[in-house]
Structures are given as structure tokens and as C-alpha cells.
LOBA-584525 format. One line per field, with one value per residue: x negated, y, z negated of N, C-alpha, C, O, CB in turn; residue number from 1. Coordinates in steps of 0.2 Angstrom, whole numbers, plus 5000, padded with zeros to 4 digits. Each point is the difference from the previous one (the first is absolute). Glycine has a CB too. Layout:
<atoms>
n_x <- X, ...
n_y <- Y, ...
n_z <- Z, ...
ca_x <- X, ...
ca_y <- Y, ...
ca_z <- Z, ...
c_x <- X, ...
c_y <- Y, ...
c_z <- Z, ...
o_x <- X, ...
o_y <- Y, ...
o_z <- Z, ...
cb_x <- X, ...
cb_y <- Y, ...
cb_z <- Z, ...
i <- NUM, ...
</atoms>
This chain:
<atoms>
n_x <- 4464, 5009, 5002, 4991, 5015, 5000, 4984, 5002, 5014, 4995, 4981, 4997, 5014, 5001, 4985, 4999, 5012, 4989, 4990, 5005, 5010, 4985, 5002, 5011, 4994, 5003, 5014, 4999, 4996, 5010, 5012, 4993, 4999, 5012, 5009, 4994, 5003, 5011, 4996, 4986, 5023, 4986, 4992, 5015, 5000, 4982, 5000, 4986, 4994, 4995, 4984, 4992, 4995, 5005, 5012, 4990, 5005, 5006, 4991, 5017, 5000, 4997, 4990, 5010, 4988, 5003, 5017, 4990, 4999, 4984, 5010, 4985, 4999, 5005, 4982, 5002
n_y <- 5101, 4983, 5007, 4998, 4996, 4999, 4996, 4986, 4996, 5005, 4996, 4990, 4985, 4999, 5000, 4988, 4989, 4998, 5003, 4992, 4988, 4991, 5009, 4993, 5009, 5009, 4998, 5000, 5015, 5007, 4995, 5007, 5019, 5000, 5000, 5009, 5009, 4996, 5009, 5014, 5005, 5010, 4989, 4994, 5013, 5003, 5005, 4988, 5016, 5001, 4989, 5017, 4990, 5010, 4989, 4983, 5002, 5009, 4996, 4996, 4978, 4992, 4993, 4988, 5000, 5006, 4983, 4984, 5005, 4993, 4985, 4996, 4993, 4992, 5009, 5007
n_z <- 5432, 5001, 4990, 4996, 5005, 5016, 4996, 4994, 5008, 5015, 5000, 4985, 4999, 5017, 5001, 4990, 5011, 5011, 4988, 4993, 5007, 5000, 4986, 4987, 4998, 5014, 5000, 4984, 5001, 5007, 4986, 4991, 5006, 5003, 4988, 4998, 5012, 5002, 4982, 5004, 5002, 5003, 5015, 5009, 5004, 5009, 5015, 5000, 4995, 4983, 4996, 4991, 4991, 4996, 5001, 4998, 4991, 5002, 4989, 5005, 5003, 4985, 5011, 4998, 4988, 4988, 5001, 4996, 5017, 5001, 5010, 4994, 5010, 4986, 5001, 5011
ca_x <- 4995, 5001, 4996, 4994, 5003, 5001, 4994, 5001, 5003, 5002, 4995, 4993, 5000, 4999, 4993, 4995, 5004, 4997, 4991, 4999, 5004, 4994, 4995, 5005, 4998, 5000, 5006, 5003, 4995, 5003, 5008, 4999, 4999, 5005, 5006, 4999, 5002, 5008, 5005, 4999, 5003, 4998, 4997, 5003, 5006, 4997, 5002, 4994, 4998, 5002, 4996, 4992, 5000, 5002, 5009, 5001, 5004, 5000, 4999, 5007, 5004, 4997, 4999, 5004, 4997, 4999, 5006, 5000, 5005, 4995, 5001, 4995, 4999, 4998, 4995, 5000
ca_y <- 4997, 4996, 4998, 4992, 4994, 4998, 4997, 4993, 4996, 4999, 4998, 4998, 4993, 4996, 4999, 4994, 4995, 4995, 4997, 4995, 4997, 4993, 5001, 4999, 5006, 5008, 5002, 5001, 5005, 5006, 5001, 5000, 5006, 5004, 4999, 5007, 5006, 5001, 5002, 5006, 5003, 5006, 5001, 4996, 5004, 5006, 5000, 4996, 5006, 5003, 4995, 4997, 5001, 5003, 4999, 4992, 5001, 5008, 4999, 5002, 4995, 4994, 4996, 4994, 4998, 5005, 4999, 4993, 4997, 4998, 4992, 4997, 4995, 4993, 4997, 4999
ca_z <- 4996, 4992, 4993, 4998, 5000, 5008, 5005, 4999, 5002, 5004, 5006, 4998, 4998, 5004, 5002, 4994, 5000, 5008, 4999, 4997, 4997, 4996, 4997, 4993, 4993, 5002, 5000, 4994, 4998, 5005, 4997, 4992, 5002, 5003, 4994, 4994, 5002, 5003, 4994, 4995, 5003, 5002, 5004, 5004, 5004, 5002, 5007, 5001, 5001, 4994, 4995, 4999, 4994, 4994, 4998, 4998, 4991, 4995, 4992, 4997, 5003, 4998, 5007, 5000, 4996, 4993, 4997, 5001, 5006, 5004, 5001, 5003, 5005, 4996, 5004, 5009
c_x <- 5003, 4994, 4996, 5004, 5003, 4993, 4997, 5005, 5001, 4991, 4994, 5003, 5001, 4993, 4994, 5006, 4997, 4994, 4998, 5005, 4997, 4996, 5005, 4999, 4998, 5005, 5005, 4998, 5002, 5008, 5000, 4998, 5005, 5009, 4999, 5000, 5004, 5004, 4996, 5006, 4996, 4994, 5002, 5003, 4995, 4998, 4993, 4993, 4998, 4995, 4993, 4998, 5002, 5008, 5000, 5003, 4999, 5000, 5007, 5006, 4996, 5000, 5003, 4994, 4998, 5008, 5002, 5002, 4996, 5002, 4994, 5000, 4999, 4993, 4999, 4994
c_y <- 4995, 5001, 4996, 4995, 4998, 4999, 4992, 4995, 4999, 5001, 4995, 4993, 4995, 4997, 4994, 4995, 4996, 5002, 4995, 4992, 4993, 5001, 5002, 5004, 5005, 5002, 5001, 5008, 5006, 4999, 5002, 5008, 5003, 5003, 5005, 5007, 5002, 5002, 5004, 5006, 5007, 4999, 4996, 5004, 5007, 5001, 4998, 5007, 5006, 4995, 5005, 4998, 5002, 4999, 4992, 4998, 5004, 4998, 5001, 4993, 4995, 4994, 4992, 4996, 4999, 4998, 4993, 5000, 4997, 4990, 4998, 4994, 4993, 4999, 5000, 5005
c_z <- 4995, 4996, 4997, 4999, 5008, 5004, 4999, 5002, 5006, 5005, 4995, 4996, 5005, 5006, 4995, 5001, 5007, 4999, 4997, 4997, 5000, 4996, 4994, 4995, 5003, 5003, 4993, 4997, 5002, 4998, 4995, 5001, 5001, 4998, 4996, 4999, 5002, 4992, 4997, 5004, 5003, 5005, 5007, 5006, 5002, 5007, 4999, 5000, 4994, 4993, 5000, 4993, 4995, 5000, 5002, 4993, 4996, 4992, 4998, 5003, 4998, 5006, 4997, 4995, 4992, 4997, 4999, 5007, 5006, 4999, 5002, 5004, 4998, 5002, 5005, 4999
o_x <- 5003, 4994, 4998, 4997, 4998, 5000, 5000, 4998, 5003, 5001, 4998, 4996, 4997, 5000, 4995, 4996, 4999, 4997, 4996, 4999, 5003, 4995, 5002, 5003, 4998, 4999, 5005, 5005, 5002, 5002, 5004, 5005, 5002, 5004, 5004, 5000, 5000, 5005, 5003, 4999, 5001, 4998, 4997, 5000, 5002, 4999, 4997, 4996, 4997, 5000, 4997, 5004, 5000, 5002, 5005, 5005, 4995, 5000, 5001, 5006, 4994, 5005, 5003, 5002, 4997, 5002, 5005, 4999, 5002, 5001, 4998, 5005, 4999, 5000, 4995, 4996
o_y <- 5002, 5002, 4996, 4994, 4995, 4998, 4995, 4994, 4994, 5002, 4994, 4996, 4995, 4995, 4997, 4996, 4994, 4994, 4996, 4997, 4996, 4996, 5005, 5004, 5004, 5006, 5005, 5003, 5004, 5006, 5004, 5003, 5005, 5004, 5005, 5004, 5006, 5003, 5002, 5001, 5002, 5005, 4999, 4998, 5005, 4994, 5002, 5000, 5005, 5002, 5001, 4999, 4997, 5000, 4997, 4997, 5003, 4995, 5000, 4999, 4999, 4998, 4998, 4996, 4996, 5001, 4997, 4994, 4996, 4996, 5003, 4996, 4994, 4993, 4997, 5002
o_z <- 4995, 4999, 5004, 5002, 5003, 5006, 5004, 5002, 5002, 5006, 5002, 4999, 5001, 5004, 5001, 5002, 5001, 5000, 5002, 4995, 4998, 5001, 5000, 4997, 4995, 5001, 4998, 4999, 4996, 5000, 4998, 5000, 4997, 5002, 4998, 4995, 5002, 5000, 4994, 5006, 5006, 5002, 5005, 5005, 5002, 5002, 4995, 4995, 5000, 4994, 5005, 4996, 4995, 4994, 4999, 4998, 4997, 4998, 4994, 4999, 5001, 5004, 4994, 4996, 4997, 4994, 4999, 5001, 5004, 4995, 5004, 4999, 5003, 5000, 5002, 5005
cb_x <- 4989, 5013, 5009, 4993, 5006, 5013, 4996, 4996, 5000, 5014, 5003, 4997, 5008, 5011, 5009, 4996, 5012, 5010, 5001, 4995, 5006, 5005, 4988, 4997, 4998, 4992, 4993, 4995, 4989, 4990, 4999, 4990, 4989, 4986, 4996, 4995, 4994, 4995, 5004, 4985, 5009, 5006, 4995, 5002, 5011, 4999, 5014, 5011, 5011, 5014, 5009, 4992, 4997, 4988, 5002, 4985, 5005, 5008, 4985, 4991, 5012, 4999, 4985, 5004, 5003, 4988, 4998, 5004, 5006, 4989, 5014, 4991, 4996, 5012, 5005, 5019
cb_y <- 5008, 4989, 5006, 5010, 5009, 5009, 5019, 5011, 5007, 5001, 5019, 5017, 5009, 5009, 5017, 5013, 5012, 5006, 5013, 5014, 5012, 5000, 4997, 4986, 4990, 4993, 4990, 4983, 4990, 4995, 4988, 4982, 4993, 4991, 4984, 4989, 4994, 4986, 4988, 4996, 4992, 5001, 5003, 4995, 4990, 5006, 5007, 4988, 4991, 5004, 4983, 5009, 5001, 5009, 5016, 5003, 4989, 5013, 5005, 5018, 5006, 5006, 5010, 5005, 5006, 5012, 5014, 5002, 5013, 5018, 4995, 5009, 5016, 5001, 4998, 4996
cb_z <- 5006, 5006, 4997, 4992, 4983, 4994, 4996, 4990, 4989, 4991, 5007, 5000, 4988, 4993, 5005, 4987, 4992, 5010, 4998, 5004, 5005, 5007, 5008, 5005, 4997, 5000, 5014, 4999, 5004, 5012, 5007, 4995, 5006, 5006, 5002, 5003, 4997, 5013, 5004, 4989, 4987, 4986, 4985, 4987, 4989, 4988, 5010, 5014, 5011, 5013, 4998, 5012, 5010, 5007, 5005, 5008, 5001, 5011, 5004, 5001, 5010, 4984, 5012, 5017, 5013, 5011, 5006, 4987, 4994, 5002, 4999, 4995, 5004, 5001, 4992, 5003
i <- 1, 2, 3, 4, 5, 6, 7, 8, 9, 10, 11, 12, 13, 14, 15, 16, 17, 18, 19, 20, 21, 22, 23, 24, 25, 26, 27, 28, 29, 30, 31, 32, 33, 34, 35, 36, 37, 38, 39, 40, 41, 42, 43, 44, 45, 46, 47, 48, 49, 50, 51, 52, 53, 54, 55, 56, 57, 58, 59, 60, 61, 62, 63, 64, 65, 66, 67, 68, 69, 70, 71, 72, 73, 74, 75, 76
</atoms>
């Protein structure tokens, strides 16, 4: 079982990169997203099988959002 992170890098970005690659601001959007869950470390590294809502975010891991790190799309 990967991680959420090797899962993203190795099926679900290279899949939105060829789907969308005629579509600027919806690919922007899916990079920008997917960035920001490649760096919440405690839900990155977790075995895919082992995500739900209840450990998405924990009250004890500050998210990317609550530490500034959240990036935006500028609008896309």
C-alpha cells in the first residue's frame, strides 16, 4: 500500500498532468492542491489505506492552512 504521497507522485499527478495539460488554470489548481498535500507531513506519509476523516487533521498537527503554508492559485 503506498503512501499518499507516492501515490500522488507516482499515478494521480501524472494523470492530471496528461488530462489536463490544455487546461492552464485546471492544471494550475491540481499543482497548487497537490503541493500542499505533499507538504502536510503527517498526512503525506501515511499508508493510503490508513487516511480518513478522522485523521486527515488532527488537532494535534497543525495543518498548512492554520501555519500560513497553504499556497494559492492566485484565482484559477
Amino acid at each position: 500500500m503506498p503512501t499518499l504521497r507516492e501515490f500522488i507522485d507516482n499515478d494521480f499527478a501524472p494523470f492530471v498532468e496528461s488530462r489536463f495539460a490544455n487546461k492552464a488554470k485546471t492544471l494550475g489548481y491540481y499543482r497548487i492542491g497537490l503541493k500542499n498535500l505533499r507538504e502536510f507531513e503527517p498526512l503525506a506519509n501515511s499508508l493510503l489505506d490508513a487516511i480518513s476523516s478522522q485523521n486527515a487533521a488532527k488537532p494535534d498537527s497543525p495543518s498548512p492552512a492554520s501555519t500560513g503554508k497553504w499556497k494559492s492559485c492566485g484565482g484559477c
